[in-house]
C-alpha positions in Angstrom: 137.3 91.2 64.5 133.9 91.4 65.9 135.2 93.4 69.2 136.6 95.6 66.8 133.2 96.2 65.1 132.2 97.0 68.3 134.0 98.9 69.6 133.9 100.9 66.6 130.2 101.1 66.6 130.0 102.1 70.6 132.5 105.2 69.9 130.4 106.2 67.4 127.2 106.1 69.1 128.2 107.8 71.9 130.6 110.8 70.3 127.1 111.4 68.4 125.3 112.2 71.7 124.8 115.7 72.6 126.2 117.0 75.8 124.7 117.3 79.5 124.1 121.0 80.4 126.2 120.6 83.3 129.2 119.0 81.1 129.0 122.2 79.0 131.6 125.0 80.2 131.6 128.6 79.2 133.5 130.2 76.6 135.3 132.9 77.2 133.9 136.6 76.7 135.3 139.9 77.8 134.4 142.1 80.2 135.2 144.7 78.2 132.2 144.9 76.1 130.2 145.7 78.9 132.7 148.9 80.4 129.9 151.2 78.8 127.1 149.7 80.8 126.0 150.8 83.8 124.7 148.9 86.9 121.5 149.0 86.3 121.7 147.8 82.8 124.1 145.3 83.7 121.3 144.1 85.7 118.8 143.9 82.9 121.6 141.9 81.2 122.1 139.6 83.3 118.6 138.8 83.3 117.9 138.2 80.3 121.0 136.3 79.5 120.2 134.1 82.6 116.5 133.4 80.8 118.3 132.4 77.9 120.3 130.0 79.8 117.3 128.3 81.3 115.8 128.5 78.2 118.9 126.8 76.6 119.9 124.5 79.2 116.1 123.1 78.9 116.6 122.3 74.9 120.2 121.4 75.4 118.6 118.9 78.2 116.0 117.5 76.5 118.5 116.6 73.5 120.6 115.1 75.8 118.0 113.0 76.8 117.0 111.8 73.7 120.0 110.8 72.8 120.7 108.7 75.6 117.4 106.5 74.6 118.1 106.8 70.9 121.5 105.1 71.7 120.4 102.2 74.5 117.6 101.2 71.9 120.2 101.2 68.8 122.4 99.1 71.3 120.2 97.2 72.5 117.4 97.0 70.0 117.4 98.3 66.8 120.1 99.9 65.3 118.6 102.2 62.8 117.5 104.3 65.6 121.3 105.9 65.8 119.7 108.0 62.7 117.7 110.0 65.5 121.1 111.1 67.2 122.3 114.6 65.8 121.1 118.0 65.5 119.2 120.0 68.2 122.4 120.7 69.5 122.8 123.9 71.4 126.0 123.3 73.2 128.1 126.2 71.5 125.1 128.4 72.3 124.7 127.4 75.9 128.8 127.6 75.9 128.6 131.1 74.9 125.8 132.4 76.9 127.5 131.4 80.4 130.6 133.3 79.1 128.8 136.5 78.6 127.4 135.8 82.2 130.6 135.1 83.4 132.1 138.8 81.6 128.6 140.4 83.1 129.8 139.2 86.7 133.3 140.7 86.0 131.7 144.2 84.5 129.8 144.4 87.7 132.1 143.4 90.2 134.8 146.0 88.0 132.1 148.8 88.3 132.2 147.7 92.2 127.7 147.1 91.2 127.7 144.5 94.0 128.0 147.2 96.8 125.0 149.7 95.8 121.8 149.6 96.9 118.9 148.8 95.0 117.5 152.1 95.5 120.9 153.9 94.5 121.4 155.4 90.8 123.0 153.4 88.4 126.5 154.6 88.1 
């Protein structure tokens, strides 16, 4: 009974623990949002949806973090602490923000973007 208890307990700690960055994949978005966009602004958006992934990936990070010592010190220690697990989480936000990079990549490589110079007129 007590390995159940356990066992019990550890699944819940750790499904409460939010995500690594890295663990997190993209969700898809289409391309096809961004058919009306030229190079140049597909540039622009890329860059600012890449600053909101480091932005993101920093939060998403830190909570990550914290979870991990909230659970070895409720494991280990004190128990209580498992209340400091939970929100913060910006998983589905990081999620969606590297599949809009990902459809940006697709617009630009569609709108062959890769090949001009950076001195050429947006097409």
């Amino acid at each position: 009974m007590k390995t159940v208890v356990i066992s019990v307990t550890a699944a819940a700690l750790l499904s409460a623990c939010a995500s690594s960055p890295q663990n997190i994949s993209a969700t898809y978005v289409s391309p096809l949002q961004y058919q009306n966009f030229t190079c140049q602004q597909l540039g622009l958006e890329s860059q600012r949806i890449g600053a909101r992934v480091a932005e993101v990936t920093g939060q998403q990070q830190q909570k990550a973090n914290n979870d991990a010592v909230a659970t070895g010190v409720a494991v280990v220690l004190f128990w209580p602490a498992v209340f400091f697990l939970g929100g913060g989480d910006q998983s589905a936000e990081l999620s969606r923000l590297k599949g809009e990079s990902d459809a940006i990549q697709q617009a630009a490589i569609q709108k062959n973007c890769m090949s001009q110079p950076a001195s050429a007129p947006a097409s």
